[in-house]
Every structure is written in structure tokens, then in C-alpha cells.
Residue, then its C-alpha position, 0 to 999 in steps of 0.5 A: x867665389x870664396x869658400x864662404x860663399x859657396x851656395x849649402x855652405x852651412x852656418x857652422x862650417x863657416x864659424x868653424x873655418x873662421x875660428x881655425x883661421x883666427x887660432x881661437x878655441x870655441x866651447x859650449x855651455x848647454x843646458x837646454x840644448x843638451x849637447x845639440x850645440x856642441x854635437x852641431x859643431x863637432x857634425x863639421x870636419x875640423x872641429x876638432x881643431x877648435x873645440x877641446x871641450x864642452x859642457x852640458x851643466x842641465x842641473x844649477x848644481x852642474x852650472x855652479x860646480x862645472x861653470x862657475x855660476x853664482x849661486x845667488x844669481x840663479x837663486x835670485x834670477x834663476x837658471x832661466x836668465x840674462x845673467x845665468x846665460x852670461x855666466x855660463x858662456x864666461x865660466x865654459x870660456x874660462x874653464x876651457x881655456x877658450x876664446x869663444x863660448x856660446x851658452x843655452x839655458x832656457x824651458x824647451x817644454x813641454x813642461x815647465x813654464x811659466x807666465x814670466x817664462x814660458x816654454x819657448x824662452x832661452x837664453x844665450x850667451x856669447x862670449x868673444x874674447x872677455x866681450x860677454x853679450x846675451x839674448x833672449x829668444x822666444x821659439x814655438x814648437x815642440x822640444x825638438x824645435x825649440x831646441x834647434x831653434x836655439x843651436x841656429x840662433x846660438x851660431x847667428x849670434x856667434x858669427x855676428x859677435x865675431x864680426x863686430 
């Protein structure tokens, strides 16, 4: 049986040991998530082996500042967006110099939502060596659940764009 393989083998010491395999740098741009992202990968031993950096940028004047966001993106779209989540997960990437970044950006609740963006939706993005992909996801619960609803998405979505 190979280390993957292993039954309790959680999901972000799978995508950690790939990573340092592969030599790639991982970081993380959440808004929110808050840090739960990076805090879940920083939780598995080694990780400082692939992960220098991350970003909590909660506010559009940290996503623009810290990542890069175009300030006509999240006035014409929002912060909660397909196009925000790309821009986060390639300017964390490039900001840190790393191979791979996951980005959060969505309404955990309880406030804050809307008919067009109800609390629940988030947005992720993925970036895989220049290769930037999104999804949008629709959690219940309350904000704890949604949020690490998110985290575990968030690495699904990375562990299946690394094995494209």
C-alpha cells in the first residue's frame, strides 16, 4: 500500500507530499476563508517545504494592493466573482513566486447576501503553473460550515487540476 493510499490519509497531506515531490510552491489568496486555507495546510508536517507565503486580502483595497486585482473587475463584477477568484489565485501565484495557488472569495454569511449572491456562494480559483481555472460553489450552513466547506472544495479542486 503506498502512502496514498493509506485509510485517514487526509486530503492536504496528500496535496502537500505531492507538491514537495513535484518541487512546486503552494499559496493562498482568502478572503472568505480567512486563513482557514493556508492555517489547514500549514496543520500538515512539511509544509513549510512548500508553502512561503499567504494572503488573507478580506478587503477589495487588500485584493487590489496585496494580489493585483483590477479595480474595474471588482467594480464591474464584484469581489464575489468568477473573474475576482482568477485574479486573486494568479496574483497570490505570482506575488509569491509560486507554482500553485488556491484563492477564496465568496458571502459565509450570515449577512451579506443577496438574491444574485446568496450566502453560501464562493468562489475559488486555481492556479496550476500559468493554467488559471474557477468554481463557483454553493455551501449551507452557518459561517463556520461554509467556510470549511470551502477549504475542502478548495483542495479538491487542487488535487484534481494537478492531476490534469
Amino acid at each position: 500500500m503506498s502512502g496514498l493510499e493509506k485509510k485517514g490519509y487526509l486530503l492536504e497531506e496528500r496535496i502537500v507530499e505531492e507538491l514537495a515531490k513535484r518541487g512546486w510552491a503552494i499559496t493562498t489568496a482568502e478572503s472568505c476563508t480567512g486563513g482557514l486555507l493556508s492555517g489547514t495546510i500549514v496543520d500538515v508536517p512539511g509544509a513549510s517545504d512548500v508553502l512561503n507565503e499567504a494572503h488573507v486580502t478580506y478587503s477589495n483595497e487588500a485584493k487590489e494592493r496585496v494580489l493585483g486585482v483590477s479595480h474595474e473587475v471588482l467594480k464591474t463584477y464584484g469581489a464575489v466573482s468568477s473573474q475576482t477568484a482568477q485574479q486573486m489565485a494568479e496574483g497570490a501565484a505570482h506575488a509569491a513566486h509560486a507554482d500553485v495557488a488556491l484563492s477564496t472569495t465568496g458571502i459565509a454569511g450570515p449577512g451579506g447576501g443577496t438574491v444574485d449572491k446568496p450566502v453560501g456562494m464562493v468562489y475559488i480559483g486555481c492556479y496550476v503553473n500559468g493554467r488559471v481555472t474557477d468554481v463557483e460553489c454553493h455551501f449551507t450552513g452557518n459561517r463556520s460550515e461554509i467556510r470549511h466547506s470551502a477549504v475542502n472544495r478548495a483542495l479538491e479542486i487542487l488535487w484534481e487540476e494537478m492531476n490534469r
